[in-house]
PDB file of N, CA, C, O and CB in Angstrom:
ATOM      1  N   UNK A   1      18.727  17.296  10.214  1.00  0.00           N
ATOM      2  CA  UNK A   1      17.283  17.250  10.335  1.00  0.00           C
ATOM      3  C   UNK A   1      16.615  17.577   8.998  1.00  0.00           C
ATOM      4  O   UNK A   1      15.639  16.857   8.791  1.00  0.00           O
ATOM      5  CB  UNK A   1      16.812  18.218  11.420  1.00  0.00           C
ATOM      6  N   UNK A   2      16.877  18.476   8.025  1.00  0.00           N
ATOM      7  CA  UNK A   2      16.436  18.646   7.342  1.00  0.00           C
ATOM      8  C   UNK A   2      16.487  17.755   5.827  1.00  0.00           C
ATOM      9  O   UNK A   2      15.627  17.515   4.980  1.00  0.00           O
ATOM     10  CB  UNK A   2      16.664  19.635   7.548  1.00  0.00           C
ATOM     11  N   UNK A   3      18.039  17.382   5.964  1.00  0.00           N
ATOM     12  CA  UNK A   3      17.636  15.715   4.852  1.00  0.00           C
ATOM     13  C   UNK A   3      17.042  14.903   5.271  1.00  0.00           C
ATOM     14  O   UNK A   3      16.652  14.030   4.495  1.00  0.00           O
ATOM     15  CB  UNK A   3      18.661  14.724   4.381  1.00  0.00           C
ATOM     16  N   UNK A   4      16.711  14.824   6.654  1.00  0.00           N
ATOM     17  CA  UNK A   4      15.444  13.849   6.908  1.00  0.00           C
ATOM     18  C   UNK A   4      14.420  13.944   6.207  1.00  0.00           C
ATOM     19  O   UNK A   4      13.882  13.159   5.426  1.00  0.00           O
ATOM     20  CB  UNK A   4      14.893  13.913   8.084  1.00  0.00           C
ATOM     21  N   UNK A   5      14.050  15.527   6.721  1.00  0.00           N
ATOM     22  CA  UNK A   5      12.833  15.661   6.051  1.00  0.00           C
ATOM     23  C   UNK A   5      12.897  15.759   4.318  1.00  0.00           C
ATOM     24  O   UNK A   5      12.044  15.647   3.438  1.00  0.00           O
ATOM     25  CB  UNK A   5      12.205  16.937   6.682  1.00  0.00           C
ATOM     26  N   UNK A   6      13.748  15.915   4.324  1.00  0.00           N
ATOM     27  CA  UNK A   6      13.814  16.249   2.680  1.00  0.00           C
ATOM     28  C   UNK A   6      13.311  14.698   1.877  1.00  0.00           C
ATOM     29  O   UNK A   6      12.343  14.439   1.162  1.00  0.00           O
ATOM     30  CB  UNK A   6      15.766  16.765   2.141  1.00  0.00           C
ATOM     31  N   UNK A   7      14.287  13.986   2.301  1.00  0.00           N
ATOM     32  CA  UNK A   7      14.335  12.730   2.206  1.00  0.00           C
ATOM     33  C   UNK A   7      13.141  11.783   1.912  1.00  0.00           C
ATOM     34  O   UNK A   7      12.845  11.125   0.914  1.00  0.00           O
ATOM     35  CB  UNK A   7      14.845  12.455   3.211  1.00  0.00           C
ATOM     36  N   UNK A   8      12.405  11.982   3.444  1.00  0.00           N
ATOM     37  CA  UNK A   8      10.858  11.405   3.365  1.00  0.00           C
ATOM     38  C   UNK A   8      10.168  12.602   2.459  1.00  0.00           C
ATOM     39  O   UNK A   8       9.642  12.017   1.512  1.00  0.00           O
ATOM     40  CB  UNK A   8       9.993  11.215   5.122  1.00  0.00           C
ATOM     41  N   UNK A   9      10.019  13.531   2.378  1.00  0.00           N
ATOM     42  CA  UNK A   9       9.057  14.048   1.321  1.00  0.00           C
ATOM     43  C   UNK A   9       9.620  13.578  -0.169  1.00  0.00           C
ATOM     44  O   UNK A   9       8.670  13.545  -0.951  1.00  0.00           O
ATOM     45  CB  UNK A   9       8.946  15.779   1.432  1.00  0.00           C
ATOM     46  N   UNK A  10      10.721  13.248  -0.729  1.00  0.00           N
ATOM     47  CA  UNK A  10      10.785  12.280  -1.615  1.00  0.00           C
ATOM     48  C   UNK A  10      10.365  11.385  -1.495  1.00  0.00           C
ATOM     49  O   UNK A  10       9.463  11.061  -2.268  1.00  0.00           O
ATOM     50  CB  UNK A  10      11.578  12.002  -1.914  1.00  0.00           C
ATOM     51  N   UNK A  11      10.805  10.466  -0.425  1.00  0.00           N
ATOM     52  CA  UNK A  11      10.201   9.501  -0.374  1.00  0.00           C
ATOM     53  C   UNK A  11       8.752   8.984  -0.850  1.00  0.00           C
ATOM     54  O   UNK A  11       8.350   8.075  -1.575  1.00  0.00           O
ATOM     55  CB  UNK A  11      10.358   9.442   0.545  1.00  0.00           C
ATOM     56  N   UNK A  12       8.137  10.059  -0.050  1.00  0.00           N
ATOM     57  CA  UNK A  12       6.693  10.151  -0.492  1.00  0.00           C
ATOM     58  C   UNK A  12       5.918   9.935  -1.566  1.00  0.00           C
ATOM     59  O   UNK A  12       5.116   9.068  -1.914  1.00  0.00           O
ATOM     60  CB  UNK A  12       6.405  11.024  -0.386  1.00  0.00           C
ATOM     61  N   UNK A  13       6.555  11.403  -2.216  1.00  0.00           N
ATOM     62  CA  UNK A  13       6.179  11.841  -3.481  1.00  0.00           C
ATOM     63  C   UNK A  13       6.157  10.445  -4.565  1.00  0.00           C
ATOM     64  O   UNK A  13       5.219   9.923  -5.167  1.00  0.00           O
ATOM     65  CB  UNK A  13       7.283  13.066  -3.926  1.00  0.00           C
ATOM     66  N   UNK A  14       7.743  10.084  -4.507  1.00  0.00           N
ATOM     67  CA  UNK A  14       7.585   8.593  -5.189  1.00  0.00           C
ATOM     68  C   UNK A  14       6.361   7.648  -5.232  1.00  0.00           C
ATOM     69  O   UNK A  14       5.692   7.207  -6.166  1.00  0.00           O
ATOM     70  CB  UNK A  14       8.496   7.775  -4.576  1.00  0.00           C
ATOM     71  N   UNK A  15       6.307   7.499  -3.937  1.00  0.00           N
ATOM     72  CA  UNK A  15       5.694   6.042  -3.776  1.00  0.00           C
ATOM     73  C   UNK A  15       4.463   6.934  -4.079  1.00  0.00           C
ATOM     74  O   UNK A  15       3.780   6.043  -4.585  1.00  0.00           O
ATOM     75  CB  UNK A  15       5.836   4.956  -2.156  1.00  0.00           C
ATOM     76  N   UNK A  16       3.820   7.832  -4.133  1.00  0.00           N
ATOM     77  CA  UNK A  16       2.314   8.622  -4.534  1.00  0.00           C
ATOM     78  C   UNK A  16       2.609   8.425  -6.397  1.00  0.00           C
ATOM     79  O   UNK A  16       1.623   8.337  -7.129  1.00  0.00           O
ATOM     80  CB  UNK A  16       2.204  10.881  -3.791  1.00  0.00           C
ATOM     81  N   UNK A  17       3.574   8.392  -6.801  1.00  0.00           N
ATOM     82  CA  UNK A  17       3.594   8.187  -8.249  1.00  0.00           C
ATOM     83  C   UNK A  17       3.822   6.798  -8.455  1.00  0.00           C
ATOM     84  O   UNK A  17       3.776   6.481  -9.644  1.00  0.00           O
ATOM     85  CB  UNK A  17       4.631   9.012  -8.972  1.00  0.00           C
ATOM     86  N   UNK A  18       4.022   6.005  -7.767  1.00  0.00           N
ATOM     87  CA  UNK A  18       4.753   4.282  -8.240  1.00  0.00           C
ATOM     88  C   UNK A  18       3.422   3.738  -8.003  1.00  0.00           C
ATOM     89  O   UNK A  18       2.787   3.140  -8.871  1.00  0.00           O
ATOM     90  CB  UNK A  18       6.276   3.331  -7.068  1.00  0.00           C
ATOM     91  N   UNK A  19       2.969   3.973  -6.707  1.00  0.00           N
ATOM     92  CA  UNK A  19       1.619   3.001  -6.050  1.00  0.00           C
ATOM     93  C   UNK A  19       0.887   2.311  -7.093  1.00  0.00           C
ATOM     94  O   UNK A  19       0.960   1.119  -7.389  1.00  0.00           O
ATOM     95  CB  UNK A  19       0.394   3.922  -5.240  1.00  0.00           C
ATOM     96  N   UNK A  20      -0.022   3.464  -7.751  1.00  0.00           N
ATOM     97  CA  UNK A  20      -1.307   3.149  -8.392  1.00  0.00           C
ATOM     98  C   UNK A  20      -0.443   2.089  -9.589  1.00  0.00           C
ATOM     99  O   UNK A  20      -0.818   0.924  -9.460  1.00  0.00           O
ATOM    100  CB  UNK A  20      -2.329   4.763  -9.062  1.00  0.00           C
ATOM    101  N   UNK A  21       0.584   2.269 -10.665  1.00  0.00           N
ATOM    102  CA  UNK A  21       1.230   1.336 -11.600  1.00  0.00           C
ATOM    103  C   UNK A  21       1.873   0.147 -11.068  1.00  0.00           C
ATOM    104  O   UNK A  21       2.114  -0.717 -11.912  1.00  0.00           O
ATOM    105  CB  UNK A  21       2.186   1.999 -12.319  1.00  0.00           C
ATOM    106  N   UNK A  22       2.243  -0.129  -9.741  1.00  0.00           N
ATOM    107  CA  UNK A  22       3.024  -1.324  -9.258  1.00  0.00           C
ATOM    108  C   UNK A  22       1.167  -1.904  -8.308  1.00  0.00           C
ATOM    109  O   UNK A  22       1.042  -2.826  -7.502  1.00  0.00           O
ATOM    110  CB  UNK A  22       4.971  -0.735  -7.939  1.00  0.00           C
ATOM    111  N   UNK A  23       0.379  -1.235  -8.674  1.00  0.00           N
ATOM    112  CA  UNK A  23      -0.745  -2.071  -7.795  1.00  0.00           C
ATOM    113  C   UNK A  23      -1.596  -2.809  -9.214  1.00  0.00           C
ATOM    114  O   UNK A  23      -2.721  -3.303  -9.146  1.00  0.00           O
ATOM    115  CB  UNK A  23      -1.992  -0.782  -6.598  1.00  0.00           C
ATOM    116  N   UNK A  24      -1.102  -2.765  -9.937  1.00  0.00           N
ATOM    117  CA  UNK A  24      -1.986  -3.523 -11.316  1.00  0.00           C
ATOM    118  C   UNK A  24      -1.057  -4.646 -11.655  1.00  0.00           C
ATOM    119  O   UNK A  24      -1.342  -5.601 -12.379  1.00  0.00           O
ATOM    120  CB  UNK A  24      -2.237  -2.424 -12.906  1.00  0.00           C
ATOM    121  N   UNK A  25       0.344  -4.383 -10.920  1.00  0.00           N
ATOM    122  CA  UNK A  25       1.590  -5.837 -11.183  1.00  0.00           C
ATOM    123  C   UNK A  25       1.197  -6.948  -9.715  1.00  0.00           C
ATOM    124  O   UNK A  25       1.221  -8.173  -9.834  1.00  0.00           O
ATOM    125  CB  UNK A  25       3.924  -5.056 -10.987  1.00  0.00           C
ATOM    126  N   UNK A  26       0.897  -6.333  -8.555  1.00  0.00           N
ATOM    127  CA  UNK A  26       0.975  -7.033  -7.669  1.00  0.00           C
ATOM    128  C   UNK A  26      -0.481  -7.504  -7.251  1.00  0.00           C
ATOM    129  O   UNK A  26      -0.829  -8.360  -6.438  1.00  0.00           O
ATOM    130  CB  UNK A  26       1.735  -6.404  -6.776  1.00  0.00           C
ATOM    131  N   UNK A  27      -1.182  -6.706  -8.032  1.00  0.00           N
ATOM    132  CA  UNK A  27      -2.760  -7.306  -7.472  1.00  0.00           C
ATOM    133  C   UNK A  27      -2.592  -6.743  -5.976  1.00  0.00           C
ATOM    134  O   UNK A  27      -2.503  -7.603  -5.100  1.00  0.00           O
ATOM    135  CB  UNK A  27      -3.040  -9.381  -7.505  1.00  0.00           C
ATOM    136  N   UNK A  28      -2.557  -5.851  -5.718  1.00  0.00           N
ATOM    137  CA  UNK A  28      -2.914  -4.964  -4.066  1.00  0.00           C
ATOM    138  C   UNK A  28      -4.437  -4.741  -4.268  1.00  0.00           C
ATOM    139  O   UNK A  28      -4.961  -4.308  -5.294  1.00  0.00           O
ATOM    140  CB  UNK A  28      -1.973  -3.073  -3.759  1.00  0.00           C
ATOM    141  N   UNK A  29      -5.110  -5.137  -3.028  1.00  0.00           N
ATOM    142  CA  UNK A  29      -6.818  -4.715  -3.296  1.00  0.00           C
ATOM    143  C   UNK A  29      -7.566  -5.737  -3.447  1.00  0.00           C
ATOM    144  O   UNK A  29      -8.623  -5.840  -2.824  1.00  0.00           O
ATOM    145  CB  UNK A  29      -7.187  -3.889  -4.566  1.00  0.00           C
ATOM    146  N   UNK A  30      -7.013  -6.923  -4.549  1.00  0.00           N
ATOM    147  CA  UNK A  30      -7.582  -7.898  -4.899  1.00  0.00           C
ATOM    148  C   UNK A  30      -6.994  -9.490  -4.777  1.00  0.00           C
ATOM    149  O   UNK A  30      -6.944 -10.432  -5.568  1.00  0.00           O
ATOM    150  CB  UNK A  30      -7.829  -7.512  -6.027  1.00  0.00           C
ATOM    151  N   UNK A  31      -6.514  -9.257  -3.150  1.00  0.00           N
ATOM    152  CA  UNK A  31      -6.261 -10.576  -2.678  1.00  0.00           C
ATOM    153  C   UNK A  31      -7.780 -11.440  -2.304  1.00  0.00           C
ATOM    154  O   UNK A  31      -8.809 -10.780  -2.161  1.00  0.00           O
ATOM    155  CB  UNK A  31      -5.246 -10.386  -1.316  1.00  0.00           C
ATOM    156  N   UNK A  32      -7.796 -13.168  -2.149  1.00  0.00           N
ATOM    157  CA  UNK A  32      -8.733 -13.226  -1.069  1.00  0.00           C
ATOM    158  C   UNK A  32      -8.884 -12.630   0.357  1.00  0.00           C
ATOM    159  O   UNK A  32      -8.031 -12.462   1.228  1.00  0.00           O
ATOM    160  CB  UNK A  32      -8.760 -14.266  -0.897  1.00  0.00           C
ATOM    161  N   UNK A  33     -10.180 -12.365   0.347  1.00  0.00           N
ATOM    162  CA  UNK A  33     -10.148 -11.794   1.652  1.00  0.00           C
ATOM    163  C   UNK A  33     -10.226 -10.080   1.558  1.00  0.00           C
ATOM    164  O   UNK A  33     -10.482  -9.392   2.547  1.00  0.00           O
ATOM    165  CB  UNK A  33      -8.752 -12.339   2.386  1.00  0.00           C
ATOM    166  N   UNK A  34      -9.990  -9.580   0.351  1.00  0.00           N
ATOM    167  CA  UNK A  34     -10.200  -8.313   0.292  1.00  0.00           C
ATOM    168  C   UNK A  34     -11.370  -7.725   0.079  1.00  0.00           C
ATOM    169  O   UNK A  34     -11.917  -8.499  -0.706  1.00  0.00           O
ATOM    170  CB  UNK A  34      -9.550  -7.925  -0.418  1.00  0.00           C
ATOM    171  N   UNK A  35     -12.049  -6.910   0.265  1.00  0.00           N
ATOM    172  CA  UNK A  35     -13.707  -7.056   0.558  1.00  0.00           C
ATOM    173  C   UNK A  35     -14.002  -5.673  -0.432  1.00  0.00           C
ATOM    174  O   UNK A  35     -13.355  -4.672  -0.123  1.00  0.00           O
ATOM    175  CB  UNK A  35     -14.336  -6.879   2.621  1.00  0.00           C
ATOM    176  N   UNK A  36     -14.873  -5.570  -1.518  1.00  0.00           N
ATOM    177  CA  UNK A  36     -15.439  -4.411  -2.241  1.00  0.00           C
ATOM    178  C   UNK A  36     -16.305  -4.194  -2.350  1.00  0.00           C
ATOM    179  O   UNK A  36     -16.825  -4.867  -3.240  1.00  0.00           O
ATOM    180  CB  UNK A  36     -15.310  -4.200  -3.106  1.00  0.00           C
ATOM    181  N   UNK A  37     -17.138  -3.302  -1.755  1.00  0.00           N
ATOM    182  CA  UNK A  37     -18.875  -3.218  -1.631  1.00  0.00           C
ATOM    183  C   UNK A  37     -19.177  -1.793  -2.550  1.00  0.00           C
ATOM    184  O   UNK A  37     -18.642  -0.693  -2.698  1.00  0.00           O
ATOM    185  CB  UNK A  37     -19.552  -2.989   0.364  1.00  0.00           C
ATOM    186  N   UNK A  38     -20.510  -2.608  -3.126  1.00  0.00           N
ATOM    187  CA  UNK A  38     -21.097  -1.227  -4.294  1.00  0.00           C
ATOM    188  C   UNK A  38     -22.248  -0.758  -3.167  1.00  0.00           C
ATOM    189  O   UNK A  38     -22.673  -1.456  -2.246  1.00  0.00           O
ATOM    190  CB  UNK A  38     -22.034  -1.865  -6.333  1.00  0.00           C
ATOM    191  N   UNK A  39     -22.618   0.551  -3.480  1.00  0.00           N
ATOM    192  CA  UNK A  39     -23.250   1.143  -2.004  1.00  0.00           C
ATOM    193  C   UNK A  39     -23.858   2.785  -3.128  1.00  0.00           C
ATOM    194  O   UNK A  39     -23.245   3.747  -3.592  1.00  0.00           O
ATOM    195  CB  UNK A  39     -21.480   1.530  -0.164  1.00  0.00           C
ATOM    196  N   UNK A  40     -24.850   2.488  -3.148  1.00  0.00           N
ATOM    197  CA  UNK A  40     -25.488   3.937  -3.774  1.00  0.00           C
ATOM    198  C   UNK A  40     -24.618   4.576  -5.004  1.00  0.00           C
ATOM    199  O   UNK A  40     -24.178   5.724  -5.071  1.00  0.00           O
ATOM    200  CB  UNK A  40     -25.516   5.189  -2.493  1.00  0.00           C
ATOM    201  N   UNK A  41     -24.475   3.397  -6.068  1.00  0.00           N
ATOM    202  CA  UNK A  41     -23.125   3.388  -7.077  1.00  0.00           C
ATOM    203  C   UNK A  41     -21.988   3.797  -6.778  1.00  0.00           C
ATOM    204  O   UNK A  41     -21.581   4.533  -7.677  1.00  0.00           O
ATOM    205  CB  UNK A  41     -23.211   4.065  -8.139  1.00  0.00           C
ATOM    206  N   UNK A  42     -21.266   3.690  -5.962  1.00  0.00           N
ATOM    207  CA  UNK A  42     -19.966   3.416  -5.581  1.00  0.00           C
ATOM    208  C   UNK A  42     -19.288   2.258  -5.170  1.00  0.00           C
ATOM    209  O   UNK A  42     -19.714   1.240  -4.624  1.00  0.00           O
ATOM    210  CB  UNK A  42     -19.786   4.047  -4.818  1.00  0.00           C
ATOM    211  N   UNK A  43     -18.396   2.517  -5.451  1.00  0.00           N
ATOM    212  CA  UNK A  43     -17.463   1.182  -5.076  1.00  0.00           C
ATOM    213  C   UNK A  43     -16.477   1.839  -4.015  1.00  0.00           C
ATOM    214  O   UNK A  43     -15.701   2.789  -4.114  1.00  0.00           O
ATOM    215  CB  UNK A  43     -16.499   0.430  -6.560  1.00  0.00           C
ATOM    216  N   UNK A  44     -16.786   0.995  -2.977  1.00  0.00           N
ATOM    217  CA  UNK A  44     -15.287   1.039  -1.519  1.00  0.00           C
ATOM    218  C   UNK A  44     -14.562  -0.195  -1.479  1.00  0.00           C
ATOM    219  O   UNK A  44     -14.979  -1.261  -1.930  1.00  0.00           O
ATOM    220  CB  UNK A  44     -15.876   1.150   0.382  1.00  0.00           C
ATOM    221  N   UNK A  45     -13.688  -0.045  -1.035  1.00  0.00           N
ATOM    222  CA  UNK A  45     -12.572  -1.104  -0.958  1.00  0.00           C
ATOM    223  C   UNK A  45     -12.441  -1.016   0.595  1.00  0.00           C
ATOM    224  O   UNK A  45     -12.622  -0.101   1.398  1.00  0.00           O
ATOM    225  CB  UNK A  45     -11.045  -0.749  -1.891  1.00  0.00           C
ATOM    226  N   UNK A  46     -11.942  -2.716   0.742  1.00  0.00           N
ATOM    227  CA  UNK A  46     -11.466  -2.638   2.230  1.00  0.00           C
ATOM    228  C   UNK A  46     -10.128  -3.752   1.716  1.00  0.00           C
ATOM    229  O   UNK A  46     -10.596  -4.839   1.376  1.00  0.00           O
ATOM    230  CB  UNK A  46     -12.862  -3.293   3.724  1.00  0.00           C
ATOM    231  N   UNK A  47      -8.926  -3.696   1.626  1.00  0.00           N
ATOM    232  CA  UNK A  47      -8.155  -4.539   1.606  1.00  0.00           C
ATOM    233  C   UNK A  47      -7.758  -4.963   2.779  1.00  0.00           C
ATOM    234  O   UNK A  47      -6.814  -4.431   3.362  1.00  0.00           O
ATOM    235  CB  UNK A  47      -7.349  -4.258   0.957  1.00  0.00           C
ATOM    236  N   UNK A  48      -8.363  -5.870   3.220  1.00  0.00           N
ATOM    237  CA  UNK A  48      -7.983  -6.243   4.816  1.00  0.00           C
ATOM    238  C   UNK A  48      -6.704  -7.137   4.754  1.00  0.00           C
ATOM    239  O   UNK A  48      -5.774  -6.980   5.546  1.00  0.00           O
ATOM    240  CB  UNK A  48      -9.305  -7.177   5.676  1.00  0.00           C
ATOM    241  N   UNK A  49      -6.707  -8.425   3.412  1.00  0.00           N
ATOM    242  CA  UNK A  49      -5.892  -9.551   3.501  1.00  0.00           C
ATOM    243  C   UNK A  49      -4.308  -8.046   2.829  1.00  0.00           C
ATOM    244  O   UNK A  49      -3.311  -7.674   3.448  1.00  0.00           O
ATOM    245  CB  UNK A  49      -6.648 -11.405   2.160  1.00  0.00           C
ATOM    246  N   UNK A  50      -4.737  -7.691   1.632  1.00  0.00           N
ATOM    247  CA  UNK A  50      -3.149  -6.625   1.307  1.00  0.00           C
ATOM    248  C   UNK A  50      -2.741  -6.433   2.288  1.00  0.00           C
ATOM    249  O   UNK A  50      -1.855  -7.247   2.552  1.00  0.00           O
ATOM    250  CB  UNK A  50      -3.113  -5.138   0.668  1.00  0.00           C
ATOM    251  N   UNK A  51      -3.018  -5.341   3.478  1.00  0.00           N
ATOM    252  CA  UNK A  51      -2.610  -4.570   4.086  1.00  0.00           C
ATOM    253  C   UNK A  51      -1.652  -5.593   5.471  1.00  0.00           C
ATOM    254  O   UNK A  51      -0.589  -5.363   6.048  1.00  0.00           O
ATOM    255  CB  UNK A  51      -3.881  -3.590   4.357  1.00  0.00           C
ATOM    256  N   UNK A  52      -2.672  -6.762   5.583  1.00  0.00           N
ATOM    257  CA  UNK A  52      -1.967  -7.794   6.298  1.00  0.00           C
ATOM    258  C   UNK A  52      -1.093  -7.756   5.851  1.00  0.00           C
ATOM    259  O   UNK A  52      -0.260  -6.939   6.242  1.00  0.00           O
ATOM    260  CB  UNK A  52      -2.293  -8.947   6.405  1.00  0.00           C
ATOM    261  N   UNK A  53      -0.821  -8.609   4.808  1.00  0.00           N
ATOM    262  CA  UNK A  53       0.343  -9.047   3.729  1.00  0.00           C
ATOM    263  C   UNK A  53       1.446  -7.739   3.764  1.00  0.00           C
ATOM    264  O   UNK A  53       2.637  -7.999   3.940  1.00  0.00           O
ATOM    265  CB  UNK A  53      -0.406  -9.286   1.927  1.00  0.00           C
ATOM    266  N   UNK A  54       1.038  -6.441   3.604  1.00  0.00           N
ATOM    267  CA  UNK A  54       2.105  -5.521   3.566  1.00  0.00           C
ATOM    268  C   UNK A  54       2.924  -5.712   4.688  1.00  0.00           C
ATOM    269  O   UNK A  54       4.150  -5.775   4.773  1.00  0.00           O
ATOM    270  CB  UNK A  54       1.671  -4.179   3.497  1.00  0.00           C
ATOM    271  N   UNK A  55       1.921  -5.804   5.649  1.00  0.00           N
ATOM    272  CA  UNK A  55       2.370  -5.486   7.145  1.00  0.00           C
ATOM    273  C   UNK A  55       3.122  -6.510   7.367  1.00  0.00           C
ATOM    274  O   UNK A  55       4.154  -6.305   8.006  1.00  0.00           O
ATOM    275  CB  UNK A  55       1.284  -5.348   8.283  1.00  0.00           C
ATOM    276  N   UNK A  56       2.958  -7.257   7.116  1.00  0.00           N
ATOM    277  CA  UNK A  56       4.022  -8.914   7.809  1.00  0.00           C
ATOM    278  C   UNK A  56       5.440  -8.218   6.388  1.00  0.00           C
ATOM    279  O   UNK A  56       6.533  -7.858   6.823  1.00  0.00           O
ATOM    280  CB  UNK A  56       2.768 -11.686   7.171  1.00  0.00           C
ATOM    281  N   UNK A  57       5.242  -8.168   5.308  1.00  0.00           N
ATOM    282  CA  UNK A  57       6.115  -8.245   4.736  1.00  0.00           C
ATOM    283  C   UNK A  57       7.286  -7.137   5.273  1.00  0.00           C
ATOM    284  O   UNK A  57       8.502  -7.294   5.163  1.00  0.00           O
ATOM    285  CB  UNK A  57       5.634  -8.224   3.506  1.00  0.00           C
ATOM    286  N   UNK A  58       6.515  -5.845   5.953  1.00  0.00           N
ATOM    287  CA  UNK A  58       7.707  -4.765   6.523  1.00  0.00           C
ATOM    288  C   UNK A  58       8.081  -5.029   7.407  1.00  0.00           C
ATOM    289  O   UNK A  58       9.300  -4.945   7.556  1.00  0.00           O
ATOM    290  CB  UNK A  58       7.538  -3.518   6.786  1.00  0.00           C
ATOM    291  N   UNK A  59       7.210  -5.516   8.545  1.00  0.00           N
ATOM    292  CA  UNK A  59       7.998  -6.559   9.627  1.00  0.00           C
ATOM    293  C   UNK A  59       9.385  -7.426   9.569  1.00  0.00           C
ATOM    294  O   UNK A  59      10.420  -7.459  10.235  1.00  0.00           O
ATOM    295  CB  UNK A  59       7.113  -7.583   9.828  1.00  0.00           C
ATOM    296  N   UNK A  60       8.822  -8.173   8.322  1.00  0.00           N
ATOM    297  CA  UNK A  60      10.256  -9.114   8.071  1.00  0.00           C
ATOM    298  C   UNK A  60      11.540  -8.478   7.672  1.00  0.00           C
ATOM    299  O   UNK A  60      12.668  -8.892   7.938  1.00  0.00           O
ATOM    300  CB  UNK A  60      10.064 -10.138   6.908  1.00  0.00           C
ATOM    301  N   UNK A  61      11.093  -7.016   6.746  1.00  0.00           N
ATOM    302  CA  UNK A  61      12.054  -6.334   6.237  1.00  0.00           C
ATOM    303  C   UNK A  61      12.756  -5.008   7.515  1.00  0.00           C
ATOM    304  O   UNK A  61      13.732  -4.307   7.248  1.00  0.00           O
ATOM    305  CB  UNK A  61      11.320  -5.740   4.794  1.00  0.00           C
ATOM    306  N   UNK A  62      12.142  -4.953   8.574  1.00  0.00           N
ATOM    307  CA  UNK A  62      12.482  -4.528   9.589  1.00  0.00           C
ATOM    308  C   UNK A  62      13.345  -5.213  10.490  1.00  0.00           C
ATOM    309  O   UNK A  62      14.310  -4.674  11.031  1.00  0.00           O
ATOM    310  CB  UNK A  62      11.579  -4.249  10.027  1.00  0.00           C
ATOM    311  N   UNK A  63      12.841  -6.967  10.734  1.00  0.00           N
ATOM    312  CA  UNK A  63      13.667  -7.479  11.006  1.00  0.00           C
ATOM    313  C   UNK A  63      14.913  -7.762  10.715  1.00  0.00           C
ATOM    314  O   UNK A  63      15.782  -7.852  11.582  1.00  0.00           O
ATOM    315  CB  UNK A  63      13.330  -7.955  11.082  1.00  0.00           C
ATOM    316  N   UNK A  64      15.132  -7.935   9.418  1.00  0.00           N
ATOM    317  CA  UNK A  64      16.066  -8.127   8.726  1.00  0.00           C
ATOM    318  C   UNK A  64      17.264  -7.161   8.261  1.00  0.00           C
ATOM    319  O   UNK A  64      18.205  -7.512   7.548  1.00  0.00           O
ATOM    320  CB  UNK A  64      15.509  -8.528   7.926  1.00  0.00           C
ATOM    321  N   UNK A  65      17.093  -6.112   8.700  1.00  0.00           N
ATOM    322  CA  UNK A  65      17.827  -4.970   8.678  1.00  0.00           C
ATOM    323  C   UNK A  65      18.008  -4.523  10.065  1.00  0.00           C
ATOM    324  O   UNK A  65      18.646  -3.499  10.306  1.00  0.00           O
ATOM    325  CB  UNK A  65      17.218  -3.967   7.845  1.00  0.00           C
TER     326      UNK A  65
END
């Protein structure tokens, strides 16, 4: 139980350090379909089409394993 957990809190930690540098290679955020509204000088993001795209892609990789 506890290399589980050990495990995913690596896990984590990684992907909290990889994300933001592998999201300027893959364009995450800024598919069509991804929506960014300025709102009382801010900028929000809604990646609706990424998150699709993630989602089918772990699917397949779920399947596939």
């Amino acid at each position: 139980m506890v290399k589980w957990v050990l495990t995913l809190l690596i896990a984590i930690f990684l992907l909290g350090i990889l994300t933001p540098h592998l999201a300027r290679f893959i364009r995450f955020g800024r598919l069509p379909g991804d929506l960014a509204l300025r709102f009382r000088g801010r900028v929000y993001h809604f990646p609706f089409v990424s998150v699709l795209l993630l989602s089918l892609l772990l699917w397949l990789l779920t399947r596939l394993v």
